[in-house]
C-alpha positions in Angstrom: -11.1 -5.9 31.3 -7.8 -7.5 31.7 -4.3 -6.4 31.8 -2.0 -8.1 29.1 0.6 -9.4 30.6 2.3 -11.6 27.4 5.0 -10.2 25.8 4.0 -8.1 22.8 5.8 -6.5 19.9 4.6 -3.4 17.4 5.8 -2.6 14.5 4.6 0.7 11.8 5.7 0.7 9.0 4.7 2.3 5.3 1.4 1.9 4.3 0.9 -1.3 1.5 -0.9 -5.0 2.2 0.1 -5.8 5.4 1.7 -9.3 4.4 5.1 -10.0 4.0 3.9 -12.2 0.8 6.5 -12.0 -2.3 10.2 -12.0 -2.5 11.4 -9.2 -0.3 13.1 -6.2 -2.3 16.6 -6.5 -3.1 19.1 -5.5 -0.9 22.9 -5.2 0.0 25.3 -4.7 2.8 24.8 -0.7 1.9 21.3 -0.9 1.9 21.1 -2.1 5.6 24.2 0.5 6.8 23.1 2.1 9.9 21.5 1.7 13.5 18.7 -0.7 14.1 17.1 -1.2 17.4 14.8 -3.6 18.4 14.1 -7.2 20.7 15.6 -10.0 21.6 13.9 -13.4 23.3 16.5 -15.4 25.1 15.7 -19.2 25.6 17.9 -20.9 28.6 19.6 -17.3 29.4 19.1 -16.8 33.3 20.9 -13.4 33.4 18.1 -12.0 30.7 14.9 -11.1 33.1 11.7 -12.5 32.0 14.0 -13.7 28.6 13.5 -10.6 26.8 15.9 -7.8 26.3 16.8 -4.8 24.1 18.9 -5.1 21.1 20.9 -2.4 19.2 23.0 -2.8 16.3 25.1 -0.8 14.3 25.5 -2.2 10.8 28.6 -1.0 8.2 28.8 -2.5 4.9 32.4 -3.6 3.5 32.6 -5.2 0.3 30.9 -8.0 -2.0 28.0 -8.1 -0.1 29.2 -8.3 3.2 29.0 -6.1 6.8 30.2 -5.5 10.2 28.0 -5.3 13.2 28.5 -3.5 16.7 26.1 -5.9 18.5 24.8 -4.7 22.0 23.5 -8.0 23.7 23.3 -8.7 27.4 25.5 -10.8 29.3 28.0 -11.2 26.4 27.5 -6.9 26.0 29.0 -5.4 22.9 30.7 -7.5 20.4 31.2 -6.3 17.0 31.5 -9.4 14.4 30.9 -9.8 10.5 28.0 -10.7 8.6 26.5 -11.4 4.6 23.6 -10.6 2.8 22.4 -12.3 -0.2 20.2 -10.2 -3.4 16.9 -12.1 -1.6 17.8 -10.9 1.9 18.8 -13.9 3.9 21.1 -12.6 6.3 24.1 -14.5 8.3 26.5 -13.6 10.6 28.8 -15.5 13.0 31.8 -14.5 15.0 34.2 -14.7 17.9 35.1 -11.6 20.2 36.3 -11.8 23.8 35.7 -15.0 24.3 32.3 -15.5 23.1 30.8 -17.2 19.6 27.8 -15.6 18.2 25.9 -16.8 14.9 22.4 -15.5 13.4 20.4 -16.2 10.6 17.6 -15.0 9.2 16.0 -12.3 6.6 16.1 -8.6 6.2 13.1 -7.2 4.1 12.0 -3.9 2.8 8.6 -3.0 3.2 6.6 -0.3 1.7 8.7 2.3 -0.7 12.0 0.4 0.5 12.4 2.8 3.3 11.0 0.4 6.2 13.4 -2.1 7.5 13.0 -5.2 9.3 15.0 -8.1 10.0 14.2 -11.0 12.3 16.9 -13.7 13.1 17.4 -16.9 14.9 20.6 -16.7 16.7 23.2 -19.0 19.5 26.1 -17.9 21.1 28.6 -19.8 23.4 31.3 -18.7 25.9 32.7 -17.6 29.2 30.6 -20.1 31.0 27.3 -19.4 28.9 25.0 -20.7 26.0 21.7 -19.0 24.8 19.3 -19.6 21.7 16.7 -17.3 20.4 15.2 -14.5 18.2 16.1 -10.7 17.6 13.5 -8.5 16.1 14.9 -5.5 14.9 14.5 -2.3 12.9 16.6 0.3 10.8 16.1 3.8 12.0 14.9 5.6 8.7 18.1 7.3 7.0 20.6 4.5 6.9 23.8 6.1 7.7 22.1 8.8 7.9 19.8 8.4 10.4 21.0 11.1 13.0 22.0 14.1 10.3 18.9 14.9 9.1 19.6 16.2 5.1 19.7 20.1 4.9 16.0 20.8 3.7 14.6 19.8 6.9 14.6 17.8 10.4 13.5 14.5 10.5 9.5 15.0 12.2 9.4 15.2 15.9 6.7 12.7 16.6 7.3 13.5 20.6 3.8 13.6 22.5 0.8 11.9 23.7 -1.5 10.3 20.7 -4.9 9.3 21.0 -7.7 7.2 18.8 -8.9 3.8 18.3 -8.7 0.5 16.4 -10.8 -2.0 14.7 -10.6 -5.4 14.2 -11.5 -6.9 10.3 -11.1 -10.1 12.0 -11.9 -11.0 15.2 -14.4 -9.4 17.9 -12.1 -7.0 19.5 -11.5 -3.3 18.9 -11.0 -0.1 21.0 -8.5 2.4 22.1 -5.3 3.0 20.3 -2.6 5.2 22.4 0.7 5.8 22.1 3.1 8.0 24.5 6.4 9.2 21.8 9.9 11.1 22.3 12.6 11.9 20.0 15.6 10.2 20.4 18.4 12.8 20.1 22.1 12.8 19.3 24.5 14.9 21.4 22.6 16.4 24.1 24.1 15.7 27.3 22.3 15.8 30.5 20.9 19.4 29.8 18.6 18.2 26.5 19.1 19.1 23.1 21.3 17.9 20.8 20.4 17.0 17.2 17.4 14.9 16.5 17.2 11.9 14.6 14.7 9.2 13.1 14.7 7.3 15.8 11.5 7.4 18.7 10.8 5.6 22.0 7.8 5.5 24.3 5.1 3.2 24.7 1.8 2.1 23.0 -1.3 0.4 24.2 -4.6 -1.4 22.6 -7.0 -1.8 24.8 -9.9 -5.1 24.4 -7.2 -6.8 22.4 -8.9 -10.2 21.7 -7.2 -13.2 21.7 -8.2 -16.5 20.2 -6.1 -19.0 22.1 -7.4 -18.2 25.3 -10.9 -17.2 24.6 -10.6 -13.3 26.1 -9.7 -9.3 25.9 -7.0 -8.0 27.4 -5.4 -4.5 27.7 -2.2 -4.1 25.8 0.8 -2.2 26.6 4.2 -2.2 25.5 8.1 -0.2 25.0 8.5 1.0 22.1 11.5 1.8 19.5 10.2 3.2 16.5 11.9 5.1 13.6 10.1 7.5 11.1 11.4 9.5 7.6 11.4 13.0 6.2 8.0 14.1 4.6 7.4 13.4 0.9 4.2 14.2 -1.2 1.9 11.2 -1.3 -0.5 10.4 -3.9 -3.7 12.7 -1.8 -1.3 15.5 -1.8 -0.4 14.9 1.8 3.4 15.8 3.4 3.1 11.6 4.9 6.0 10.6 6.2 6.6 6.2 6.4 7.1 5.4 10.0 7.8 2.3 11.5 7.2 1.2 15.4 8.4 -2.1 17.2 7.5 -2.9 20.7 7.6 -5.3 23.7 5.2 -5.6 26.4 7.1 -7.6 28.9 5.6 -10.6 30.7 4.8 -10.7 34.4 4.9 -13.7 36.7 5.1 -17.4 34.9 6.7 -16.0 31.7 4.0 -16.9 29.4 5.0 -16.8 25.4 4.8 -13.5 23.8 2.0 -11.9 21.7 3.6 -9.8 18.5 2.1 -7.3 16.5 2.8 -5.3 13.3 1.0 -2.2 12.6 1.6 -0.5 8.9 1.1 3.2 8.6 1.6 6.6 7.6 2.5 9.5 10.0 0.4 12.4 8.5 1.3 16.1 9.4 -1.6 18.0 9.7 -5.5 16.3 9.2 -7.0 18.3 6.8 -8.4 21.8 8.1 -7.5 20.8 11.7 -3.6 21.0 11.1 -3.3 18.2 13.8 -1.1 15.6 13.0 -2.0 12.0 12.7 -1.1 8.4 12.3 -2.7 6.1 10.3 -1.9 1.9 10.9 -2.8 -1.1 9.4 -1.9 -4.1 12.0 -2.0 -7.9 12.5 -1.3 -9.6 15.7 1.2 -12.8 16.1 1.3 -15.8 19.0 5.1 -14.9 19.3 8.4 -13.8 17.9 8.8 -16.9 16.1 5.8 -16.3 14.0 7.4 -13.4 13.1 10.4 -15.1 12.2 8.5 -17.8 9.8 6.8 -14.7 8.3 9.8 -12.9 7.1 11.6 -16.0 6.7 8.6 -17.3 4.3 6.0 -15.1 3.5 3.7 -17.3 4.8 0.9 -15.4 7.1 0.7 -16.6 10.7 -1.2 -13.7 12.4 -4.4 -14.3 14.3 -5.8 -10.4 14.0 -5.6 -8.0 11.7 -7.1 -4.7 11.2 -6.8 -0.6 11.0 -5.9 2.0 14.0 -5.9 5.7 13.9 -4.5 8.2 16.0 -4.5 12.1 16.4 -1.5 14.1 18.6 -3.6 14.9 21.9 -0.6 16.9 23.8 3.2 17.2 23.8 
């Protein structure tokens, strides 16, 4: 068994037909208020290691369909710059802030109930001696605005903790274990811990005997993780599920190979019935790289080379 080492991306979101197919739900500038987190793949940028880095974003609307956005990018750092949305989605922004231009395109989509968030863009900047093209991936921690004061009847759920299972592929040959390794992110706590917990989740996950098509093998994959989950609601088995939504990147190793992405779409379950042990329950698909992802959202045309379902049980905090 081999050790992936292509870049890799995971997303979980609410459970529904893992396509992107059909207009994406409306949305405004209100509707994507709030902290998203995610990755971004750098083209020519030599200060970016390996061309991948962490995004984070902090989106608020203003008026007639229109936002501002703290942008945390590398090299250029924070810049905070305007932006549009249109009823279908289609996102743009473009700016100037110390010396630097930035412009993005792309689509923001709802998936499931509305509650999942994701937006992939295509974006340039120029200045202070540097140029870069590439793509973000990113993803709306559950709550909007909201996302780090939980509502008054109850916490958002502390996924934190070691998950085991397994996965199966409805399409190709591979299949086999399904782990993740989860913590809280948490508002306010200083060096000592606490503080007060939000949707938002980090950590890592990995597939093992991944199978992949355009180079004829398995490989063991493992990636960072952001992920983002919402309070509990009654679902139609009678469950407390809560939507929760995951996106990752396995970082390559030597030669830079193009990336592998994958979306997994799922429920976090409290309790298994009788066993109160709480689960999460994923479909998935698997994508040659992060602009596959972008033509998805951008088109609703599938591009993924795997799909399939993956399970997972809390094994230890």
């Amino acid at each position: 068994m081999k050790r992936f080492t292509l870049a890799a991306v995971a997303v979980i979101g609410a459970v529904c037909s893992i396509a992107f197919a059909g207009p994406a739900q409306a949305m405004g500038a209100a509707d994507i208020a709030g902290h998203w987190m995610g990755f971004g793949q750098s083209s020519n940028l030599p200060a970016v290691q390996d061309s991948f880095f962490d995004v984070f974003a902090d989106i608020t609307p203003t008026k007639n369909r229109r936002f501002s956005i703290d942008l945390l990018l590398p090299a250029v750092q924070r810049v905070t710059i305007d932006g549009t949305i249109s009823e279908s989605g289609n996102v743009n922004i473009e700016g100037k802030g110390g010396g630097i231009h930035f412009n993005a395109h792309g689509k923001a989509i709802a998936m499931g109930d509305g509650s999942v968030r994701l937006a992939a863009l295509q974006y340039h900047f120029d200045g202070g001696g540097l140029m870069d093209d590439g793509f973000i991936l990113l993803l709306q921690a559950q709550g909007g605005s909201n996302w780090s004061k939980p509502p008054p009847q109850g916490d958002f759920p502390d996924v934190s903790g070691n998950w085991a299972g397994d996965y199966s592929s409805s399409t190709g040959p591979g299949g086999g274990a399904f782990d993740m390794d989860l913590r809280q992110i948490r508002m306010g706590g200083g060096a000592n811990g606490g503080g007060t917990p939000t949707s938002a989740f980090s950590g890592g996950v990995h597939m093992g005997n991944v199978y992949v098509p355009a180079v004829q093998s398995f490989f063991d994959v493992f990636c960072d993780v952001f992920g983002t989950v919402g309070l509990p609601a009654v679902q139609g088995n009678g469950s407390m599920a809560s939507d929760c939504a995951l996106i990752g990147l396995l970082r390559p190793g030597q030669g830079g190979s193009p990336g592998i992405i994958a979306i997994l779409i799922g429920l976090l379950l409290p309790a298994v019935q009788g066993n109160g042990v709480p689960a999460v329950q994923v479909n998935y698909a698997l994508y040659g790289s992060f602009f596959d992802i972008f033509t998805e959202v951008w088109t609703g045309k599938m591009g993924s080379f795997d799909m399939g379902k993956a399970r997972a049980v809390l094994s230890g905090k």
